[in-house]
C-alpha positions as CSV (number, residue, x, y, z in Angstrom):
1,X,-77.9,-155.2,-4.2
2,X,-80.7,-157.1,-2.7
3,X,-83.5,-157.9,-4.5
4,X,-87.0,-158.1,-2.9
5,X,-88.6,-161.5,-2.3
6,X,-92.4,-161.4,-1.9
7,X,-94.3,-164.1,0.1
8,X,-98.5,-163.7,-0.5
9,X,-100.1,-166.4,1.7
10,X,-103.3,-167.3,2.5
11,X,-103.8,-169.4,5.2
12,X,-107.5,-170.7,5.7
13,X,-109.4,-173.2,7.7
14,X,-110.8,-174.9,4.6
15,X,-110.8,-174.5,0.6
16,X,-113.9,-172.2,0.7
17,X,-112.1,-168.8,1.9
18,X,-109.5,-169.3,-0.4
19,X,-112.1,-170.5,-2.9
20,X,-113.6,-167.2,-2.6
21,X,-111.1,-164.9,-4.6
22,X,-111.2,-167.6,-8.0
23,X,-113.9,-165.6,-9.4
24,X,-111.7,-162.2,-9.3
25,X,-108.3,-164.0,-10.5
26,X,-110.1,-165.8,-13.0
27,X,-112.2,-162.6,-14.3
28,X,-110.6,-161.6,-17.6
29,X,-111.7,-158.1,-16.8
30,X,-109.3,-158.2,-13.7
31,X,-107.1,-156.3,-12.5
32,X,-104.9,-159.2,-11.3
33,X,-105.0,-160.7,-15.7
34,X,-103.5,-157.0,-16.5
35,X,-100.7,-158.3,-14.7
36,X,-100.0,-160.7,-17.7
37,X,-100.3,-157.6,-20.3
38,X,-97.0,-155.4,-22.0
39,X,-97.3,-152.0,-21.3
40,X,-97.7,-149.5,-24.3
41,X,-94.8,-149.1,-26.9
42,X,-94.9,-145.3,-26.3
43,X,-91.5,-144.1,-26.9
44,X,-89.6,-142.6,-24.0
45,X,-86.6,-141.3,-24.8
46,X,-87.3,-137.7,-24.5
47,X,-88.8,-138.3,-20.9
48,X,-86.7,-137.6,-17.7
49,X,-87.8,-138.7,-14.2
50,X,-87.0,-136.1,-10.9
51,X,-86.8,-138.9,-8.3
52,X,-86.8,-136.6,-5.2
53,X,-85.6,-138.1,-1.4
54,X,-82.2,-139.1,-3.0
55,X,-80.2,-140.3,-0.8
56,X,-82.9,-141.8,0.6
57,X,-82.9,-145.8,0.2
58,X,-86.5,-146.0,-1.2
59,X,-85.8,-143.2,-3.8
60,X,-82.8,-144.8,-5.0
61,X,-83.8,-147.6,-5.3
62,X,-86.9,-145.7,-7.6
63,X,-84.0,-144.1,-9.2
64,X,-82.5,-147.2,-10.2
65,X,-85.6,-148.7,-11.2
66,X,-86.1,-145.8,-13.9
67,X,-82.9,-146.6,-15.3
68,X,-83.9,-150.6,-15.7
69,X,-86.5,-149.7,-17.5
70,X,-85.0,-147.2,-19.7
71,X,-86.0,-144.4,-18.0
72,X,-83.6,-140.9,-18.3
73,X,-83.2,-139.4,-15.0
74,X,-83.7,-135.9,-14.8
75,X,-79.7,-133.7,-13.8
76,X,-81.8,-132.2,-11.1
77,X,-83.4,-133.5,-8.2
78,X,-84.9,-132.7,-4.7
79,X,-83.5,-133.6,-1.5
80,X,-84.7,-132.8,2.2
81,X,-83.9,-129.4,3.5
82,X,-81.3,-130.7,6.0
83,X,-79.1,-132.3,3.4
84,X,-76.4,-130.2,1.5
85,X,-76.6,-130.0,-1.8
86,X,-74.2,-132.6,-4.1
87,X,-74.2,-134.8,-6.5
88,X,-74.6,-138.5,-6.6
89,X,-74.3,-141.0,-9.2
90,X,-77.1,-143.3,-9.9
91,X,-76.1,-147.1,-10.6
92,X,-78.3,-149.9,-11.8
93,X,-76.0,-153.4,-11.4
94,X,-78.6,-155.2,-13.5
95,X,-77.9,-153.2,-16.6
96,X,-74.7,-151.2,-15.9
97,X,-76.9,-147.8,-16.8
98,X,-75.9,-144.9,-14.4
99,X,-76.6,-141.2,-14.4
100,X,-74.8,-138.4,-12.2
101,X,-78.2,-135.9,-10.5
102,X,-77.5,-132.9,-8.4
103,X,-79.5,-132.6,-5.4
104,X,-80.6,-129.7,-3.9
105,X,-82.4,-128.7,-0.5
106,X,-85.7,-128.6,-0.7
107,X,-85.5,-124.9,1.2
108,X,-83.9,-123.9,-2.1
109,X,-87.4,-123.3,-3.8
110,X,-85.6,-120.4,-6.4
111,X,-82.8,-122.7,-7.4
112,X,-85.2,-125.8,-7.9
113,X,-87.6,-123.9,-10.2
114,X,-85.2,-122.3,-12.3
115,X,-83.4,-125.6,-12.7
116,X,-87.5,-127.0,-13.3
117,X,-87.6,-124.6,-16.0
118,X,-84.7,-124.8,-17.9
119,X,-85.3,-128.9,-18.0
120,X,-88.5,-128.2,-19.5
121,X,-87.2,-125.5,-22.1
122,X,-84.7,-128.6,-22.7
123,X,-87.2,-131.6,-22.9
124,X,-91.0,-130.2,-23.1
125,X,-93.7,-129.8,-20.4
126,X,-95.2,-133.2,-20.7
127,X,-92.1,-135.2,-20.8
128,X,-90.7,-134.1,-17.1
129,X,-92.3,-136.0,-14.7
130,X,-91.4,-136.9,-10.6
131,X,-91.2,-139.5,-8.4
132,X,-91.4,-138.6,-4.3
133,X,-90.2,-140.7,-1.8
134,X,-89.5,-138.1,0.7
135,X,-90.6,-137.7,4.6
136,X,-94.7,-137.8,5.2
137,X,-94.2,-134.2,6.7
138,X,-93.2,-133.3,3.3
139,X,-95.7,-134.4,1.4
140,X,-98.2,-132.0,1.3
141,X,-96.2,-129.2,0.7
142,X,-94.0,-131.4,-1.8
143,X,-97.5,-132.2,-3.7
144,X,-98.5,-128.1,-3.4
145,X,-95.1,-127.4,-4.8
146,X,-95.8,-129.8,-8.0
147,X,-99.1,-128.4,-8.8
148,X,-97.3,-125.0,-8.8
149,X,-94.7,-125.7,-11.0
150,X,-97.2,-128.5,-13.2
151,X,-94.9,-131.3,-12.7
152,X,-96.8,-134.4,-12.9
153,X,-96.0,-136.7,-10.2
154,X,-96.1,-140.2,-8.8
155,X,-96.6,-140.1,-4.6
156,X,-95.2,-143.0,-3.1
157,X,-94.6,-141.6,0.5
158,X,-96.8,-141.9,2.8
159,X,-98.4,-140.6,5.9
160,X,-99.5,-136.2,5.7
161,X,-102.9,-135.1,5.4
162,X,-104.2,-137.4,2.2
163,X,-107.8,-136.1,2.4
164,X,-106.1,-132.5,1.6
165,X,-103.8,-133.7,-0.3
166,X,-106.2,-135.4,-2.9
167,X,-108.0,-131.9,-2.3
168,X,-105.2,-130.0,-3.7
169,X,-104.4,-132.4,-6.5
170,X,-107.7,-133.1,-8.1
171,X,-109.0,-129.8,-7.1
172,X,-106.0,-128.5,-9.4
173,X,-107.1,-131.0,-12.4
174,X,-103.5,-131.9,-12.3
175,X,-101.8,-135.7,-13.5
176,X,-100.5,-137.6,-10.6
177,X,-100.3,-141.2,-9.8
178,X,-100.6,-141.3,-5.6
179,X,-100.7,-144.9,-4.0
180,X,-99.9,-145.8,-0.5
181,X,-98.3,-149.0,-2.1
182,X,-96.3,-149.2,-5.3
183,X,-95.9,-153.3,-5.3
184,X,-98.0,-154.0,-8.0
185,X,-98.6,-157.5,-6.7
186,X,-99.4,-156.2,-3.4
187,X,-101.9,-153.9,-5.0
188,X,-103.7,-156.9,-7.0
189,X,-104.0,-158.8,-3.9
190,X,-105.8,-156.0,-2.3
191,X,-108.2,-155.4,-5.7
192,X,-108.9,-159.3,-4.9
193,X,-109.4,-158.4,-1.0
194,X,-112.0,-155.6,-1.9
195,X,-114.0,-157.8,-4.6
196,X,-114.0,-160.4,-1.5
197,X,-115.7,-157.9,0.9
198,X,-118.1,-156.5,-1.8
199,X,-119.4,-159.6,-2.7
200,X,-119.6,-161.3,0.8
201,X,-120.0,-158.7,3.2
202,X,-120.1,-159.4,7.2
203,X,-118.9,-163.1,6.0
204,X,-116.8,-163.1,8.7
205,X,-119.3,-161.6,11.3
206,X,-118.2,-162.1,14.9
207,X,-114.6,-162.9,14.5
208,X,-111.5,-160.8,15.8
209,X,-109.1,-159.1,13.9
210,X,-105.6,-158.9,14.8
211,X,-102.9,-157.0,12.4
212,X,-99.2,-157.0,13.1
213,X,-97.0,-155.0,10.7
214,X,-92.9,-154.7,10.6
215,X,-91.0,-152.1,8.8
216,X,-87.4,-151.0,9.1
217,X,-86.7,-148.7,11.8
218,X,-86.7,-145.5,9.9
219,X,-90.3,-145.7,8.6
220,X,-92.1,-142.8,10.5
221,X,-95.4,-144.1,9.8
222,X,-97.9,-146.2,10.4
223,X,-97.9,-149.0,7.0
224,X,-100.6,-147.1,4.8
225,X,-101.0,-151.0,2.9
226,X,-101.9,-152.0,6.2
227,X,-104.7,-149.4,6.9
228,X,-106.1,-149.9,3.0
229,X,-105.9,-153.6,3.8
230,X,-107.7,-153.0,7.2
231,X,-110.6,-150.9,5.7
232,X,-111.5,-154.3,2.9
233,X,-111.2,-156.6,5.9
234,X,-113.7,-154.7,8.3
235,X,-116.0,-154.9,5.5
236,X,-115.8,-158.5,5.9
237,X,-115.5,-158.2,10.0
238,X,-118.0,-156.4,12.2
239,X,-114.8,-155.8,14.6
240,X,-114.3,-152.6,16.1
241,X,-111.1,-152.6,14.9
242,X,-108.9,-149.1,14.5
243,X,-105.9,-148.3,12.7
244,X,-104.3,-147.2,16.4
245,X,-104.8,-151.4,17.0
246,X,-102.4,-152.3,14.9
247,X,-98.9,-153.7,16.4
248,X,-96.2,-151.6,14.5
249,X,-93.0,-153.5,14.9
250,X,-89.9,-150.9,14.0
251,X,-86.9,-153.0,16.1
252,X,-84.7,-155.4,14.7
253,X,-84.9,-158.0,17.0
254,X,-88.2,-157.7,17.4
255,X,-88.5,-157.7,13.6
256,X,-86.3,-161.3,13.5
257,X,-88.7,-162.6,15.7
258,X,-91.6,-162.0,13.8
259,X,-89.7,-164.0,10.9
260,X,-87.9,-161.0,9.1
261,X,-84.6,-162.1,7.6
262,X,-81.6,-160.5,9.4
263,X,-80.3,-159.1,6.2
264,X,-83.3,-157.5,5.4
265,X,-83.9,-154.5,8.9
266,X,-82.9,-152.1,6.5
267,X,-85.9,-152.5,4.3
268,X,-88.8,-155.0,4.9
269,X,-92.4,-155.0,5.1
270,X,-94.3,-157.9,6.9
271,X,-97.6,-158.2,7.6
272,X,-99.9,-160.4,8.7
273,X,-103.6,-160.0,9.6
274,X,-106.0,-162.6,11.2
275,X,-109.1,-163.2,12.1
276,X,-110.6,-165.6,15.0
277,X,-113.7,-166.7,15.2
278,X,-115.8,-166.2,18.9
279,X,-114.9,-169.6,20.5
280,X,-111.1,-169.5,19.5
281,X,-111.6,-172.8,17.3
282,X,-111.3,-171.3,13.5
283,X,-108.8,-168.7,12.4
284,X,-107.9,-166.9,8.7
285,X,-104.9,-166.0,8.0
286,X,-103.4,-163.1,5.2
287,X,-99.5,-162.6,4.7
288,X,-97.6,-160.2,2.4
289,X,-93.9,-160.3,3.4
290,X,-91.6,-158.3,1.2
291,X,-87.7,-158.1,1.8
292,X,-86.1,-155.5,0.1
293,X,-87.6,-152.5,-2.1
294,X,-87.1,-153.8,-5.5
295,X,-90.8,-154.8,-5.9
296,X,-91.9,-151.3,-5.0
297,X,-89.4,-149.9,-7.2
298,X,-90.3,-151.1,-10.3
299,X,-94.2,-150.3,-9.4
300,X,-93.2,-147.0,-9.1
301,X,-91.2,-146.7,-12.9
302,X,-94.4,-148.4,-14.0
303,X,-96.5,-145.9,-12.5
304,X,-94.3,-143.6,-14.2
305,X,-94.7,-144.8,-17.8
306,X,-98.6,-145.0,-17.4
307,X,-98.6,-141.5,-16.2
308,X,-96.2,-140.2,-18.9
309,X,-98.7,-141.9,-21.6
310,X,-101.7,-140.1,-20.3
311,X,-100.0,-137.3,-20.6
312,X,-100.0,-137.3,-24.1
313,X,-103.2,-138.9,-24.8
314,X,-105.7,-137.0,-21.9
315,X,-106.4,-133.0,-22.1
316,X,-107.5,-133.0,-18.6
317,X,-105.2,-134.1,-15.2
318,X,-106.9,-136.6,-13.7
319,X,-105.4,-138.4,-9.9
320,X,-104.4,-142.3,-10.7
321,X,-103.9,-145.0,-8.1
322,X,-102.2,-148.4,-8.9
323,X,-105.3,-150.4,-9.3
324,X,-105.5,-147.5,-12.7
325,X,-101.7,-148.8,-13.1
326,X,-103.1,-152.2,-12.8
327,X,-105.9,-152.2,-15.0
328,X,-104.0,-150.3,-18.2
329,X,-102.0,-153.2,-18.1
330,X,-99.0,-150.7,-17.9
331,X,-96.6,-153.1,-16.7
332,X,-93.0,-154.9,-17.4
């Protein structure tokens, strides 16, 4: 299995840009020192996690995760409604853990929550949660169909309407964990990014900003890291910059030519942004290049944990992002 490797660089003209995030790494209110911090002994053995998109690689891969971290996956799970219903078995190769889940077409809304029900006559209300890595035409009626059924859920696909999606979830007081990026890492680098562009805004006034972003063929979307990342860096940038700018790279040799390993076109995400000053003769620099989906995996079984412990000490649903993940210090 491929593990991910994660690259953060931060390429500068001189010390003072990179100068410029010490106050928020070195803060030991930060999200980036929760890093550094256990996550709660809250006992999880009665918990079981509905990864939904398996056979999906990202999902998996989530799937696996849960197990690492001694996660039970729930029997059950939902796949996309042109796949026939089977079952798969789960394997982790770092600790040998698997676990055998039916999947069933997502069409198959009667069989799903009869099989929803009879896992929480089995192991309680608050102790089935899911994970969805599915297709971003699915996720608005994916997140409609967990608010139904109150399953508390972790979004990690992107793309859909997210204005109406928060809508639906926090209109419906209902426990969720949505985040367009479940690298934890990632997610502290852009915390750092935002402090940067609240504290210095228009520092960077005048100069151009260029983003270039790779994914593996099959992503659909546009990188919603790259569009959060984007939205810090404008504050930073007068640049008339929009999302519709950015240079999506989904080809494999395009992809090795931007500096993506060959053995990682089946799951990568590379990005670079920069900024130029007017006359051409200063330019800045940020990198985040991830190979493999091991980093957003475990994110994602984090994400999982913290929302399963609110759960159980919060009467009212509440929507999380990672930087909530970040700050619990709900971590491994």
């Amino acid at each position: 299995m491929m593990l991910s490797r994660l690259s953060l660089f931060f390429l500068t003209a001189n010390a003072a840009f990179a100068g410029a995030f010490t106050p928020a790494l070195q803060n030991k209110n930060s999200v980036v020192s929760a890093l550094q911090l256990s996550s709660s002994s809250l006992n999880y053995d009665d918990v079981q996690v509905m990864v939904n998109g398996m056979p999906g690689p990202m999902a998996t891969a989530a799937a696996e995760a849960c197990l690492r971290k001694g996660l039970k996956l729930s029997p059950v799970a939902m796949t996309g409604p042109d796949i026939e219903s089977s079952t798969i078995t789960v394997y982790d190769g770092v600790t040998g853990k698997s676990s055998d889940v039916r999947l069933i077409p997502a069409t198959e809304t009667e069989e799903l929550e009869s099989a929803i029900a009879g896992l929480k006559s089995s192991c309680g209300d608050e102790n089935l949660l899911c994970i969805d890595y599915t297709h971003p035409s699915a996720v608005n009626s994916n997140a409609k169909f967990y608010v139904k059924n109150k399953l508390p859920f972790v979004m990690g696909t992107t793309g859909g309407d997210r204005d109406q999606l928060m809508a639906d979830v926090e209109g419906s007081k209902h426990f969720a964990v949505i985040a367009p990026n479940m690298g934890k890492q990632i997610v502290a680098l852009q915390s750092a990014l935002e402090d940067l562009a609240t504290k210095f805004p228009s520092s960077f006034a005048g100069y151009k900003l260029e983003v270039t972003e790779s994914h593996q063929k099959t992503k659909a979307d546009t990188s919603g890291t790259a569009k959060a990342v984007i939205d810090s860096i404008k504050k930073l940038s007068d640049d008339d910059f929009t999302y519709d700018d950015i240079e999506m790279i989904r080809d494999d040799e395009e992809a090795v030519a931007f500096g993506v390993p060959a053995d990682a076109m089946k799951g990568h995400a590379f990005h670079t942004y920069t900024l130029t000053s007017p006359d051409g003769s200063t330019s800045f620099q940020l990198q985040h290049n991830v190979a493999g989906r091991t980093i957003y995996a475990e994110g994602t079984a984090d994400a999982v944990k913290f929302l399963a412990k609110k759960l159980r000490t919060e009467d009212e649903g509440n929507v999380f992002s990672m930087i909530n993940v970040l700050e619990e210090g709900a971590l491994e």
